[in-house]
C-alpha positions as CSV (number, residue, x, y, z in Angstrom):
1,X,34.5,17.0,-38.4
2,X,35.6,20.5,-39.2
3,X,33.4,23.5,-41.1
4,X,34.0,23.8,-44.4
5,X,33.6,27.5,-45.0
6,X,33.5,27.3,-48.5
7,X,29.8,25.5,-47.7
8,X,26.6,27.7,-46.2
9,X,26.2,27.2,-42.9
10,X,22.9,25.0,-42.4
11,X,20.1,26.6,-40.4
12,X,17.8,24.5,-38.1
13,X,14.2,26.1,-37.0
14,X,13.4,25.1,-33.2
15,X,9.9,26.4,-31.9
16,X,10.5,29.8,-29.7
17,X,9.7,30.3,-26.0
18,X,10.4,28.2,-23.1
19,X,13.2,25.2,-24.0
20,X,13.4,22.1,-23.2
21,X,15.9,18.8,-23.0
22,X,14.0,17.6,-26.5
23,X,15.3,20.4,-28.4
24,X,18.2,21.5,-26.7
25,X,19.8,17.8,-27.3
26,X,17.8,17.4,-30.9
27,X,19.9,20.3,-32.1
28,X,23.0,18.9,-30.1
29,X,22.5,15.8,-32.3
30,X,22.1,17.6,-35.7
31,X,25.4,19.4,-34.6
32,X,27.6,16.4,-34.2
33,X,26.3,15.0,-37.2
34,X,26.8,17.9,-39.4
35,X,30.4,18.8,-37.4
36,X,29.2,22.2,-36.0
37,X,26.1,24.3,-34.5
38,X,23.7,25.4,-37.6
39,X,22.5,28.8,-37.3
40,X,19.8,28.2,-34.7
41,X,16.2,30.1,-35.6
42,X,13.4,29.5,-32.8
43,X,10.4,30.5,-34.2
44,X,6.7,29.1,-34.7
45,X,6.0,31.3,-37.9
46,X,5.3,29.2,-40.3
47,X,7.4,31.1,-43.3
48,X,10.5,31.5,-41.2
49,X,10.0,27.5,-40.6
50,X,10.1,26.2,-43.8
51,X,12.7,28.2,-44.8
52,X,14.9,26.1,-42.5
53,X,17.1,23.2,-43.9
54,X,16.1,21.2,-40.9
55,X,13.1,21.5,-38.4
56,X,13.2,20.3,-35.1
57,X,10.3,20.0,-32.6
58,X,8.3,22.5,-34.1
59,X,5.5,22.4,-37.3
60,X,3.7,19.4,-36.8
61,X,5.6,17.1,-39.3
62,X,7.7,14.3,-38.8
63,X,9.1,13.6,-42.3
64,X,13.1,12.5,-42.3
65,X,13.2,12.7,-46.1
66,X,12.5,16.1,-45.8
67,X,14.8,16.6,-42.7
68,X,11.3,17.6,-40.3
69,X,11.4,15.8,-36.9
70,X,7.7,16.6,-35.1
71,X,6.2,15.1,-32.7
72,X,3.2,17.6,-32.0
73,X,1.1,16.6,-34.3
74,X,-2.1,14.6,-34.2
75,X,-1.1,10.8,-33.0
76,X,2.2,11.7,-32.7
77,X,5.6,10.1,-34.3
78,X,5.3,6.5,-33.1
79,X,6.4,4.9,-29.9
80,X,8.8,2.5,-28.5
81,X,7.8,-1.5,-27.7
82,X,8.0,-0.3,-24.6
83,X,5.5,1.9,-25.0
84,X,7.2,5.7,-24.4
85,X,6.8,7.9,-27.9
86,X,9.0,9.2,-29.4
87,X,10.0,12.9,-29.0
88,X,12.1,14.9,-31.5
89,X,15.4,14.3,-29.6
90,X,14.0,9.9,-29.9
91,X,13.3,10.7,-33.8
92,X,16.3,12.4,-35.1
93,X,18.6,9.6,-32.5
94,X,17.1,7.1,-34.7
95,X,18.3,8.9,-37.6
96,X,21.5,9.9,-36.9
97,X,22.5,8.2,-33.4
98,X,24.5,5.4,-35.4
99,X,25.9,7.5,-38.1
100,X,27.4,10.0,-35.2
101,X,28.7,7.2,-33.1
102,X,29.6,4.7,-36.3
103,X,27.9,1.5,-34.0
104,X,24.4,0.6,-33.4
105,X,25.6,-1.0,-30.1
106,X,26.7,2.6,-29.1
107,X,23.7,3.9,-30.5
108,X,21.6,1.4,-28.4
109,X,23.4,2.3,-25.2
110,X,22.3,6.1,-25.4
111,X,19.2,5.4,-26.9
112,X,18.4,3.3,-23.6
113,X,20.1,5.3,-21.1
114,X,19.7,8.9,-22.1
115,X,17.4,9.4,-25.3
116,X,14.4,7.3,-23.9
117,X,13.9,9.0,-20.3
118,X,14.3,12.6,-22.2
119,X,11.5,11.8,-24.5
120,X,9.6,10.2,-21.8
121,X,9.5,13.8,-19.8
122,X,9.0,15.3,-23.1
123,X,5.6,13.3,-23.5
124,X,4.4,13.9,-20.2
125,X,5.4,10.4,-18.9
126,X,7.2,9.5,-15.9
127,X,10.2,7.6,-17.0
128,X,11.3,6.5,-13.5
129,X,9.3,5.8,-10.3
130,X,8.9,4.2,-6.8
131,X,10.6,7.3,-5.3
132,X,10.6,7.6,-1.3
133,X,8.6,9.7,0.2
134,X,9.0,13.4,-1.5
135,X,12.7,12.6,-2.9
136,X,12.6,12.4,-6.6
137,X,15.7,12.3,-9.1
138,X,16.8,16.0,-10.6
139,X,16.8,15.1,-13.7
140,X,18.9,16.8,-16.9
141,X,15.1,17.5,-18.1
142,X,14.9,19.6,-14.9
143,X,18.1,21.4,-15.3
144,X,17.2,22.6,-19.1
145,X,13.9,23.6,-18.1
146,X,15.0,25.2,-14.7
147,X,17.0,27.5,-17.2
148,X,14.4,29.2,-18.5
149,X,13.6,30.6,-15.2
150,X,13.8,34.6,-14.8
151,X,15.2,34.1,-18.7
152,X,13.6,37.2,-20.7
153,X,13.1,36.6,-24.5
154,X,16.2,38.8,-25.3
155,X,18.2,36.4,-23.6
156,X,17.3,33.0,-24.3
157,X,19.1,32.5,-27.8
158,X,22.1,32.8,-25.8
159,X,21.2,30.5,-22.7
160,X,19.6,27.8,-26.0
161,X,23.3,27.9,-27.0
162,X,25.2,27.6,-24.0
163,X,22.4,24.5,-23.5
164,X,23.2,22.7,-26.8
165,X,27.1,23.0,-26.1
166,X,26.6,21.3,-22.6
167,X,24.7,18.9,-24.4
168,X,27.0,18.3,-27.1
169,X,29.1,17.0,-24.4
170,X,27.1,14.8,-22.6
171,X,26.4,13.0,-25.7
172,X,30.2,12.9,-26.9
173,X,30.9,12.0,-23.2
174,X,28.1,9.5,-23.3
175,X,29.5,7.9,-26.5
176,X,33.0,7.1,-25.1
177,X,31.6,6.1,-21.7
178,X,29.4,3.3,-24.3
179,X,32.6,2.4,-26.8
180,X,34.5,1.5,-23.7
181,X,31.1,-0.3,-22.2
182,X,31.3,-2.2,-25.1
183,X,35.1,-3.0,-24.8
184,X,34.7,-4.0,-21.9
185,X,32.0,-6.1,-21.9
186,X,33.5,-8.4,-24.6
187,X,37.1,-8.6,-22.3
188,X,34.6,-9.3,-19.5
189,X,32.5,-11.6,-20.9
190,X,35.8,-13.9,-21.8
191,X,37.1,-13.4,-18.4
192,X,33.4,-15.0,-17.4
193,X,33.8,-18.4,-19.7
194,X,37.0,-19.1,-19.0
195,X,36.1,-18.9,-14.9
196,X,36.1,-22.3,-13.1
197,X,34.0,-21.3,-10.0
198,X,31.7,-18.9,-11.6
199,X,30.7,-17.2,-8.4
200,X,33.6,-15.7,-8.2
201,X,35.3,-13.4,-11.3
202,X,38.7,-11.7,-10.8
203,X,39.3,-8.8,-13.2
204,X,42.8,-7.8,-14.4
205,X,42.1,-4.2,-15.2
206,X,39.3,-1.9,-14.1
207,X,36.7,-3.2,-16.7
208,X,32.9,-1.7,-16.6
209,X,31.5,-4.8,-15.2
210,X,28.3,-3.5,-14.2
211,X,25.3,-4.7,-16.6
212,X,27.0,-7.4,-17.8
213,X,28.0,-10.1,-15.1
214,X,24.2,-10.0,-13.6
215,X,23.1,-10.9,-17.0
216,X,24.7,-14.3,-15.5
217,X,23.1,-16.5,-12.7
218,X,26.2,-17.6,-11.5
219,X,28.5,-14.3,-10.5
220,X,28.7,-13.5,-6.8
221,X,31.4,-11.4,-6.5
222,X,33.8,-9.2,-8.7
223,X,36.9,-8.3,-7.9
224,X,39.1,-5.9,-9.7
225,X,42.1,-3.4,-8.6
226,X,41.5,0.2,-8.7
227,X,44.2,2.0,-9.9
228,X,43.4,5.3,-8.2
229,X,43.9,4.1,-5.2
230,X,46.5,1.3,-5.5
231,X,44.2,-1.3,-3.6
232,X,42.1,-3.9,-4.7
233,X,38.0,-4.1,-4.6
234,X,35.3,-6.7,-3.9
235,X,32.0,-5.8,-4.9
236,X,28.8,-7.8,-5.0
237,X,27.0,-8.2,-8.1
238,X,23.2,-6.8,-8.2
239,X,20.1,-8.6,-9.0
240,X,19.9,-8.3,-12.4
241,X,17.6,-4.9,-13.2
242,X,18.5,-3.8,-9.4
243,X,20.1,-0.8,-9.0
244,X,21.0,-1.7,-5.2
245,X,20.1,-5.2,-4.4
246,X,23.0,-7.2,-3.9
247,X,22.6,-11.1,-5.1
248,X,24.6,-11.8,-1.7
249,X,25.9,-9.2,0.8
250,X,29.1,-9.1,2.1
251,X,29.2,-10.2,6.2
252,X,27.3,-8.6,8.4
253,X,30.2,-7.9,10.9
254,X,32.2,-6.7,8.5
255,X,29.8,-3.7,7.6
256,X,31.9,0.1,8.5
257,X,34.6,-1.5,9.4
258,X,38.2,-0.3,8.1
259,X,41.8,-0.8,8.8
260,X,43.2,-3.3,11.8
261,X,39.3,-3.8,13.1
262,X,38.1,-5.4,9.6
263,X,41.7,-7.3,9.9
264,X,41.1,-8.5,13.0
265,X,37.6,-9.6,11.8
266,X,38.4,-11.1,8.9
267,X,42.2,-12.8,9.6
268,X,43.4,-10.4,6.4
269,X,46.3,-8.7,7.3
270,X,46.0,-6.2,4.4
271,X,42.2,-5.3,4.7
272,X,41.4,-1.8,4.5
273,X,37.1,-1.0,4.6
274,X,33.9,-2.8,4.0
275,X,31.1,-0.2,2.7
276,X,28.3,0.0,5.7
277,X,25.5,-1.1,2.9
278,X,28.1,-4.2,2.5
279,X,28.5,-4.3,-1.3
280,X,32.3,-3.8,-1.8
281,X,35.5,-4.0,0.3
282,X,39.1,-3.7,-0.2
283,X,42.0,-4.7,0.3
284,X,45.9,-3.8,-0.4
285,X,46.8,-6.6,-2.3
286,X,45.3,-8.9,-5.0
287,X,46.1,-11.7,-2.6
288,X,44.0,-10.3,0.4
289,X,41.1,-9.0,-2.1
290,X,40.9,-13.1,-2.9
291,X,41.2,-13.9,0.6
292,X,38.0,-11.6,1.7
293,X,36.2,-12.8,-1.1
294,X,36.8,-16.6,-0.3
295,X,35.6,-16.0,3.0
296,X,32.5,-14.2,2.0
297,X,31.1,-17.2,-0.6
298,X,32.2,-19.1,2.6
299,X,30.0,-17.3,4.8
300,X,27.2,-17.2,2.2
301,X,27.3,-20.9,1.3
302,X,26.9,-21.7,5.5
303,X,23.9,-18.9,5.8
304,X,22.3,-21.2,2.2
305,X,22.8,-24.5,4.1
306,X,21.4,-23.3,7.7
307,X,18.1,-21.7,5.7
């Protein structure tokens, strides 16, 4: 959407002092869905508040009749089933996410993969865990709060709007990365029920297959080309709700090895690599791709039989 000039810009009240990933991407939000950045006020003065056409994160009201999305106040603003609250950025997603991005399948997506874990920080909630030893992931929480570091008070309108723009793009980013998701998963899902030997799926295109073949018990392997490099991939599919678990590795022995070594191994003239955590090879052709992976549900079915 473009401005209308002939219309007054709308304003939106955000509390003052440090920022943070909740109102940096509620604002974000109210931007797409109004087609521009609203004059920005940070404030906590109560007159200057109300004043405002929306209110974000600040004044203790969550009201979206009266465009107020608060999650300070006493009890909160509700939670999810899962049981993380909502913050501002959860509130006005649920508001606007599927009039912005025109699907409630979209809207879902982000809702699951960026909204939640924002609010979850937001609430004082650790949204991920099992980290090993010290390492944690640097979360886009972390970055927007990192920013307010050496920021003096003159300067932080500016550094709040250079955050909202960067997350104006994640979110549009996010929402193609979802539509295509969605695509995809529909082409994919076909490709799936019209498979003989389930274990196996071969992909025409590059289709974001991830998420949606380990919602099967069947699927092994995937194998698709990549376009990039002109070759052809085998991966293995993950345990459904595993970010790194394989359902079956690919051959031991064929682990770091590349090039006339992996041929040699294999008997595939045209094989190129094998990852050293064994979860996707390629190959140069289509052809050799299907050979590789033939010889891996080989090799898997033997190792089922000997256990």
């Amino acid at each position: 959407m473009e401005l209308n000039f002939w219309k007054k810009r709308k304003t939106v009240a955000v509390h003052s002092g440090n920022f943070h990933a909740d109102d940096v991407f509620s604002v974000a939000t109210l931007s797409l869905y109004l087609g521009y950045i609203p004059k920005i006020i940070r404030t906590r003065e109560t007159e200057k508040i109300q004043k405002a056409d929306y209110i974000l994160d600040v004044g203790c009201i969550y009201d979206p009749l009266k465009n107020r999305f608060d999650h300070h106040q006493v009890g909160g603003a509700g939670e999810r089933l899962n049981g993380i609250p909502y913050a501002t950025f959860g509130l006005i997603w649920k508001e606007l996410g599927e009039k912005i991005t025109g699907s409630k399948e979209v809207a879902e997506i982000i809702e699951k993969k960026l909204v939640t874990a924002i609010d979850a920080d937001d609430n004082a909630m650790e949204a991920c865990g099992n980290f090993v030893c010290d390492a944690r992931p640097y979360t886009i929480s972390d970055f927007v709060i990192y920013n307010n570091f050496n920021c003096a008070e003159k300067k932080q309108k500016k550094v709040f709007r250079k955050l909202v723009d960067l997350a104006r793009e994640i979110i549009i980013m996010e929402i193609e990365i979802a539509q295509g998701f969605v695509e995809d998963h529909k082409k994919v899902e076909a490709i799936y029920l019209a498979t003989e030997d389930k274990r196996l799926i071969l992909l025409d295109q590059d289709y974001d297959w991830n998420g949606i073949l380990s919602d099967h018990p069947e699927p092994l392997f995937v194998i698709k080309p990549d376009l990039k490099i002109k070759a052809w991939k085998i991966y293995a599919v993950k345990i459904k709700g595993e970010k790194f678990k394989n359902r079956v590795d690919l051959p031991k022995s064929w682990a770091s090895k590349k090039d006339q070594e992996l041929a040699r191994i294999t008997g595939v003239d045209d094989a190129v690599y094998c990852h050293h955590q064994r979860y996707m090879a390629i190959a140069k052709s289509k052809e050799g791709a299907i050979e590789l992976a033939q010889l891996a549900l080989n090799l898997s079915t033997k190792l089922e039989i000997s256990n």
